[in-house]
C-alpha positions in Angstrom: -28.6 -28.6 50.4 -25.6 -27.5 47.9 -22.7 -25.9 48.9 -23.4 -22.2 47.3 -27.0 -22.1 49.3 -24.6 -23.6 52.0 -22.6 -20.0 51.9 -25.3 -17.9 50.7 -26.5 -18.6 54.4 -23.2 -18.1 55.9 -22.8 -14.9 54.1 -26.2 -13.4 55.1 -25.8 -14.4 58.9 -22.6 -12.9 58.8 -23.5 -9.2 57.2 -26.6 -9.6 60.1 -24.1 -10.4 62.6 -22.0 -7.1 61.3 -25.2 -4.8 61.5 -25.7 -6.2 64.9 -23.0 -5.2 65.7 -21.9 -2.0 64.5 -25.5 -0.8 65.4 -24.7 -1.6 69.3 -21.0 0.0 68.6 -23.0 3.4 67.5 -25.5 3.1 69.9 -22.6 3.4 72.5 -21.1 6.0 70.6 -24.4 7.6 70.5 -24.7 7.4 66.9 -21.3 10.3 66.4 -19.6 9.4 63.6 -16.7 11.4 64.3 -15.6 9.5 66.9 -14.9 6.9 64.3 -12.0 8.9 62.8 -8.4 8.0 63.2 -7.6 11.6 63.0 -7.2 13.3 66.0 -9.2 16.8 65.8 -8.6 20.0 68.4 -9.5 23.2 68.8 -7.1 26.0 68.4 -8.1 29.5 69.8 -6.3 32.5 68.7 -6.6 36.2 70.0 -5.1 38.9 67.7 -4.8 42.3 69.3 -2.7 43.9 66.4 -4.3 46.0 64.0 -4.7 44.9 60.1 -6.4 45.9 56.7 -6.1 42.7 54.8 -7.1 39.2 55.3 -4.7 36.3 54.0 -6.5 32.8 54.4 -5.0 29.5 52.8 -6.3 26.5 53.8 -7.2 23.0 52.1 -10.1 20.7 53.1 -11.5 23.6 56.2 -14.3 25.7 55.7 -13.7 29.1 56.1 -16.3 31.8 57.6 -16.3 35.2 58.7 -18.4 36.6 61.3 -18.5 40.0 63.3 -16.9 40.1 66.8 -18.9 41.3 69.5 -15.7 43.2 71.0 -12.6 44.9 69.1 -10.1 42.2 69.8 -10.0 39.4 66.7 -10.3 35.8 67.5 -9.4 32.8 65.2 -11.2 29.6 65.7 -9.4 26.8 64.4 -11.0 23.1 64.4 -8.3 21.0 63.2 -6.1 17.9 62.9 -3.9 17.8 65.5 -0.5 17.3 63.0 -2.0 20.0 60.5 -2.4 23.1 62.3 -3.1 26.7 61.0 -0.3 29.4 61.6 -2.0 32.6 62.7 -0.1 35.9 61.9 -0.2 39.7 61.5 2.8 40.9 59.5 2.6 44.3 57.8 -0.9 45.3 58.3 -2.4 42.0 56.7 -3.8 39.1 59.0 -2.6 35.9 57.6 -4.3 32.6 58.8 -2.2 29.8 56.7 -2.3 25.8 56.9 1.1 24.3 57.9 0.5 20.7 56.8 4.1 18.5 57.1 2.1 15.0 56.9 3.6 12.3 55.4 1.8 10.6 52.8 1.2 7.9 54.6 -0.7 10.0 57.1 -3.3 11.3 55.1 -4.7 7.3 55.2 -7.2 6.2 57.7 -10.8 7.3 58.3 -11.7 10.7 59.1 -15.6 11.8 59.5 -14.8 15.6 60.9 -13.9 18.6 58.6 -11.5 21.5 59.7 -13.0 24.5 60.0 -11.4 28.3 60.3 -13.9 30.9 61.8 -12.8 34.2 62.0 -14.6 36.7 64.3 -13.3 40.5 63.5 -14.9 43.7 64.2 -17.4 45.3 61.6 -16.2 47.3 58.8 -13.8 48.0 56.0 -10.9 46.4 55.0 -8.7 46.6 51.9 -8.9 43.2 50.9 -9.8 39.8 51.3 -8.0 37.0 49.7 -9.4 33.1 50.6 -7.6 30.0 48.8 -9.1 26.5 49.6 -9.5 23.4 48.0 -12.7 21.0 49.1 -13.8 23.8 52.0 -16.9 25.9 51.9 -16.4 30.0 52.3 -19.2 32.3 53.6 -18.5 36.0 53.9 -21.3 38.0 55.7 -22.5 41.3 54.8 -21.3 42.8 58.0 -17.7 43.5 56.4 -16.8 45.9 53.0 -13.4 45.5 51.2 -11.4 47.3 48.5 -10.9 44.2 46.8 -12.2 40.3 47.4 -10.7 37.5 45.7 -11.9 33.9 46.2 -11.1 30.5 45.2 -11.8 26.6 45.5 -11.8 23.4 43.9 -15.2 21.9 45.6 -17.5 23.5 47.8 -20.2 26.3 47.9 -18.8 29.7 47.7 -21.6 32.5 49.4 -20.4 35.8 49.4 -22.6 38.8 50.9 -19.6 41.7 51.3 -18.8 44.6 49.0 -16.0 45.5 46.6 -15.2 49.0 45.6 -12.8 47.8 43.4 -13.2 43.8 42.3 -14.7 40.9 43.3 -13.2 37.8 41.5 -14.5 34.3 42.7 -13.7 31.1 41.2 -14.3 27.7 41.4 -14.0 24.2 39.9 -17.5 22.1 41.3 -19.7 23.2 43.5 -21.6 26.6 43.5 -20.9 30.0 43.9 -23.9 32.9 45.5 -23.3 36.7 46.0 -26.6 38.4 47.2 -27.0 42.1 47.8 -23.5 43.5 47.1 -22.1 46.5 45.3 -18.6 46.4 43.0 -16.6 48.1 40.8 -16.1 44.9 38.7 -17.3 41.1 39.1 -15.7 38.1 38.0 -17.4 34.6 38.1 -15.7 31.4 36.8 -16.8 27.8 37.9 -16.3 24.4 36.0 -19.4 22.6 37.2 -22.1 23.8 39.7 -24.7 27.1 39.9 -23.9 30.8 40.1 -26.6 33.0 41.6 -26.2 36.6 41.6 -29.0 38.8 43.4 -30.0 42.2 44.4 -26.4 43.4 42.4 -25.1 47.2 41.4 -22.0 46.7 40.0 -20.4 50.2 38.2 -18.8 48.2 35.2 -18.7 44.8 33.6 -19.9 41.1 35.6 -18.1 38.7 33.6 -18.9 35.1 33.8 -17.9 32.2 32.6 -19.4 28.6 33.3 -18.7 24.9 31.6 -21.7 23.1 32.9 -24.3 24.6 35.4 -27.3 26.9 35.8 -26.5 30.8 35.7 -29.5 32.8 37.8 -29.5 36.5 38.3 -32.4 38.8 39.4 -32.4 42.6 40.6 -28.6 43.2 38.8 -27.8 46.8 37.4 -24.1 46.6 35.6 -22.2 48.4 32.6 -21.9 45.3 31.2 -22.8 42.0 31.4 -20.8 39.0 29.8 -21.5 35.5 30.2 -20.0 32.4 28.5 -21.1 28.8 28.9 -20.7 25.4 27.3 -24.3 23.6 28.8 -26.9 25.0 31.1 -29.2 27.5 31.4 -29.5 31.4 31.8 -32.4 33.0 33.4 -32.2 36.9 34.4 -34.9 38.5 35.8 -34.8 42.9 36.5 -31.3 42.7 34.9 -30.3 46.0 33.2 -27.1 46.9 31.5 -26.1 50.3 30.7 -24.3 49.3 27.8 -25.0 45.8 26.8 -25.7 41.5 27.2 -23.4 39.7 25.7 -24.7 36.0 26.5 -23.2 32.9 24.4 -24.2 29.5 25.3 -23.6 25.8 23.2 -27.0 23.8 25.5 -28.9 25.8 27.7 -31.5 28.4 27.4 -31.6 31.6 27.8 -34.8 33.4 29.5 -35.1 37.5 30.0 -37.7 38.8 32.4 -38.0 42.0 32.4 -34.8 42.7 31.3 -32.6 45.3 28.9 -29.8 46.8 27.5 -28.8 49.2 25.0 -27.6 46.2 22.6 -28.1 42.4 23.5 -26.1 39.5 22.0 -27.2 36.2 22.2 -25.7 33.2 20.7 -26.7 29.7 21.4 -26.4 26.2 19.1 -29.4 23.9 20.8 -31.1 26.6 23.4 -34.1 28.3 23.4 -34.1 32.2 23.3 -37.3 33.7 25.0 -38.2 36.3 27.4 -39.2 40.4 27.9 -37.5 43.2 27.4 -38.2 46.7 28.5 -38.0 48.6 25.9 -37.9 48.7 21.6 -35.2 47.4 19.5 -34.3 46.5 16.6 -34.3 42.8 15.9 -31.7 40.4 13.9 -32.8 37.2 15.1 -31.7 33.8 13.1 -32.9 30.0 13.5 -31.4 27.2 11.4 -34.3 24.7 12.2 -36.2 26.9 15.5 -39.2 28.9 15.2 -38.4 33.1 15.6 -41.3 35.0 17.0 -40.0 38.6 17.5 -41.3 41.8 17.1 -40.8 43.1 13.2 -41.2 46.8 13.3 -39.4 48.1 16.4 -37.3 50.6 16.5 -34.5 51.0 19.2 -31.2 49.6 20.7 -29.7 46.8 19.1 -30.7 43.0 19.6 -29.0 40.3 18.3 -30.0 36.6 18.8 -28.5 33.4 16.5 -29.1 29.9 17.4 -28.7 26.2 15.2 -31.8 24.2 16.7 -33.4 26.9 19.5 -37.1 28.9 19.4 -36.6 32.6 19.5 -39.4 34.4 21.3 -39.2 38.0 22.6 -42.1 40.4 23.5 -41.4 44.1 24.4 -43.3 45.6 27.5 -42.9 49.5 26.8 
């Protein structure tokens, strides 16, 4: 027998010998991985009796989430690393829940399995705003609350946001994906870098603007002034989406699909992506296809529609 076979053996007994026994070490354990972490986690509890009208949350790595206390007193849950703590505050009328993190670089090494998390249980109904900074935490913001304004951002992590704005709502992120379902606004603002925006069951009184590099834009059931949305790749599906005023969709790869949508003028500009879809009622067509078929209706008269792409089909119908 050579030598490699020689080590190929010793090799293989040795990675058994390791699953032998890290399965017995998690076994003991009982198979929780966060036991493994050289971070010590704790839970911080913190009663706030003063009265506010906005929320102030910056945090890093925790994910943040609102839900609606069962009594008038609010309560801050804090899981955390015991030498990163969150300060909890109420300084003129604004609740501030704020990460003090005075690590050392070398602190930050080791292996951690846990994730911080900042719940915040506050009574039902309105506020004047909401402000949320985090980096690689999730946010999720029930419908049991209603703010002036709500302003959100992250670098990675899902962002789901079910509360109203009477004024804005501005949400933006870097990778991940970002949801509101059922909410009213005065204006919307989406931006992410990489992920999915879903927007659902919507009445916003003036423009949704969005803006996406690569990901999939959904919306269904959204009434708006305007709607705006600028992309480098992905797709665009609306479904029951009507604009007062008008669509304004641009798009380098992806396609674009209406169902059972409108507008009083529609621009759509893609270089590789299909155009297709239903609208509800006439218009008047300018739609243009360097090497794509166009397939539109010819002798409709009505709002304005115009659709330009380098290599995409064009395909419209009309339902009225």
């Amino acid at each position: 027998m050579n030598k490699t076979k020689i080590w190929l053996i010793v090799a293989v007994a040795l990675i058994l010998v390791g699953l032998i026994i890290f399965a017995g070490v998690m076994t003991m354990l009982k198979w929780d991985f966060s036991k493994l972490s050289t971070e010590k986690y704790v839970t911080n509890e913190y009663t706030v009796r003063e009265k506010f009208e906005k929320i102030i949350i910056r945090t890093k790595t925790a994910d943040v989430k609102l839900i609606p206390a069962e009594n008038p007193e609010t309560t801050v849950v804090c899981y955390e690393a015991d030498n990163a703590r969150h300060i909890v505050d109420v300084t003129d009328s604004s609740l501030s829940i704020e990460l003090h993190d005075n690590r050392k670089w070398y602190e930050h090494i080791g292996v951690n399995f846990s994730s911080p998390k900042v719940t915040v249980y506050i009574p039902e109904g309105k506020y004047t705003s909401l402000s949320v900074k985090t980096s690689t935490g999730t946010v999720n913001i029930p419908n049991n609350f209603s703010f002036e304004s709500i302003d959100i951002s992250g670098n990675t992590g899902s962002i789901t946001c079910n509360s109203s704005a009477a004024d804005n709502i501005k949400i933006k992120n870097s990778t991940g994906s970002i949801k509101l379902e059922n909410v009213s606004a005065g204006n919307i603002d989406i931006e992410l870098t990489t992920g999915k925006v879903t927007l659902a069951g919507i009445i916003c009184k003036n423009d949704i603007s969005m803006e996406t590099s690569t990901g999939k834009t959904e919306l269904s059931n959204v009434k708006c002034k305007n709607l705006i949305s600028e992309g480098d790749t992905g797709s665009v599906s609306l479904k029951n989406v009507l604009a007062s005023e008008k669509f304004e969709i641009e798009r380098d790869t992806g396609n674009v699909i209406f169902d059972e949508c409108d507008a009083a003028e529609l621009y759509v500009e893609t270089d590789t992506g299909d155009v297709s879809g239903s609208l509800l009622t006439s218009k008047i067509f300018m739609a243009e296809s360097d090497t794509g078929k166009v397939d539109v209706p010819r002798t409709v008269d009505g709002g304005r529609c115009v659709i330009s792409t380098d290599t995409g089909d064009i395909k419209i119908s009309i339902l009225s």
